[in-house]
N, C-alpha and C positions, 0 to 999 in steps of 0.2 A: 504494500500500500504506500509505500516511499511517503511515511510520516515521519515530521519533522520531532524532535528530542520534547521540544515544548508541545508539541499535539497532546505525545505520549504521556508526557506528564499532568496532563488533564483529569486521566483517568487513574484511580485507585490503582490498577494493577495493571496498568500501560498497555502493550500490543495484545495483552491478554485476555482485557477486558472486553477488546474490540473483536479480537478471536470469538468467544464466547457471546460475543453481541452478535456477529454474522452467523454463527454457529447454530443459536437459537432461531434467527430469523430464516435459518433453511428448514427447521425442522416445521416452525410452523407452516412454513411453505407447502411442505409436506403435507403438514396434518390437513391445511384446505382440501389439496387436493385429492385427497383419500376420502375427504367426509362429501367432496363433489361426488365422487363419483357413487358413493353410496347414495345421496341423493336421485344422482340420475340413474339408479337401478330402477326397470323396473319391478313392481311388487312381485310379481309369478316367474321372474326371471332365473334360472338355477345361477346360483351363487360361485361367484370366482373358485377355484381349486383353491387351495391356503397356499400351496407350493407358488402357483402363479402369482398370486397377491405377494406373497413373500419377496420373491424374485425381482416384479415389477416396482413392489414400495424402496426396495434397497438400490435397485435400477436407476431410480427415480433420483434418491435422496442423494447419490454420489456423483450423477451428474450436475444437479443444483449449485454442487461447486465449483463446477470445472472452470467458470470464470476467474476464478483465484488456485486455479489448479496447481501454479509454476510457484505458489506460497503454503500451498496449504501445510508442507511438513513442518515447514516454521511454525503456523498456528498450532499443531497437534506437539510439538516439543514446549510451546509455550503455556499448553493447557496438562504438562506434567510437575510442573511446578508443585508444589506441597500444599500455596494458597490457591490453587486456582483448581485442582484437581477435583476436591470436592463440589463445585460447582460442575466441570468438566461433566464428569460422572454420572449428577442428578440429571443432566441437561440429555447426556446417553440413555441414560433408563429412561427417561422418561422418549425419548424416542424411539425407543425399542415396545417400550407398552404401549404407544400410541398405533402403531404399527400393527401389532398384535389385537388392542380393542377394533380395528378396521377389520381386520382379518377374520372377524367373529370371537375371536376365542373368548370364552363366560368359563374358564375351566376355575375351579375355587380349590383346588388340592394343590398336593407339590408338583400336579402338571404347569401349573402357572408357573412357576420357577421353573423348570428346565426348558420349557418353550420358550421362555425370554431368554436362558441364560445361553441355549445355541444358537439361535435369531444374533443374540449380539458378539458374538464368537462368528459366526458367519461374516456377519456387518463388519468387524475390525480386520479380518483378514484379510476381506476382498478390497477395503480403504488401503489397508497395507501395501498389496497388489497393486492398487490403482496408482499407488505411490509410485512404482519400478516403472509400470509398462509405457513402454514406449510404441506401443502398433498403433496402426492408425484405427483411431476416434475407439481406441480403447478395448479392441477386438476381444484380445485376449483376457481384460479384465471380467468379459462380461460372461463370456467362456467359464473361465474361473469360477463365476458368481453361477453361474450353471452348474458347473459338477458339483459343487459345495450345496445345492438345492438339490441336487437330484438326490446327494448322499444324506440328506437330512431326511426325504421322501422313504429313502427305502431304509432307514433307520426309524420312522414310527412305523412302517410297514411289518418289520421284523418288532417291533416293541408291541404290537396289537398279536402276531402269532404268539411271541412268549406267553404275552396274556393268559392266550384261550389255549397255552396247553400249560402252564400252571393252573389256571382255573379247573381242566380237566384232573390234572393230578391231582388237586385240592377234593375233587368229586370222588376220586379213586380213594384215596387216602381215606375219607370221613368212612365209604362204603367198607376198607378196611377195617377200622375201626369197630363199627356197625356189628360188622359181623363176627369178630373180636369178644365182642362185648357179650353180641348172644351167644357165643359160643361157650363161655367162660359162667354165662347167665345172670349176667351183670343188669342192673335197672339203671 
């Protein structure tokens, strides 16, 4: 942003503060656009895939900066600071759960934590990525934000089979029991 020593000392916590101020105004940017297009759904219309929602909001959110793309590592070394990080942080999560209430998720168990906490393991990897890549208009970042979605895809895919075959064994097991019990002639 080629700000002058005196801009910077305007603000409480200098380039950081202004990090943090751009920072938040992408995410709401975000957040409009996500709560448009739920608007302009309509009602009987079947609902985005979550992987598609996932991919398109993080799509979305990482292009937003590409105007300040040749700065952004500066801003993100500047939001590790000791003071600045806990806003940093809040301003993450709360971009990540925003994300996620678009996306439908109503989950109230520890699904709510590990659905935000890959969602935002996803999001800082492919920022990382987006950091190196050099192809043109970002090819391989988006690539990248692809297989990291597909792997997230078939990893609840595999978490709903373990599911329904511990829930099976749990079926198996009680029926052990069961017959355990009347065997031995237990009440």
């Amino acid at each position: 942003m080629n700000l002058s020593e005196a801009s910077l000392k305007m603000f409480k916590l200098g380039g950081a503060e202004i990090a943090l101020h751009y920072d938040q105004s992408l995410n709401d940017q975000l957040e409009d656009m996500m709560a448009q297009q739920l608007d302009d759904r309509e009602p009987d219309a079947e609902p985005v895939p979550i992987a598609d929602f996932l991919q398109d909001a993080i799509k979305t959110r990482l292009e937003l900066q590409l105007p300040y793309y040749d700065r952004w590592s500066e801003a993100l070394a500047l939001c590790i600071d000791p003071q600045v990080a806990p806003k940093a942080t809040s301003q993450f999560a709360h971009l990540i759960d925003d994300i996620w209430f678009y996306a439908g998720d109503e989950s109230a168990n520890f699904n709510w934590y590990t659905r935000r906490a890959t969602v935002a393991a996803v999001y800082g990897l492919t920022e990382l990525y987006m950091l190196q890549d050099t192809s043109p208009s970002h090819a391989e970042t988006w690539a990248f934000l692809n297989r990291r979605i597909t792997d997230l895809a078939a990893l609840a895919e595999n978490r709903i089979e373990l599911e329904k075959q511990l829930e099976s064994s749990g079926d198996l097991m009680k029926a052990a029991f069961i017959i355990a019990k009347n065997m031995l002639g237990s009440k």
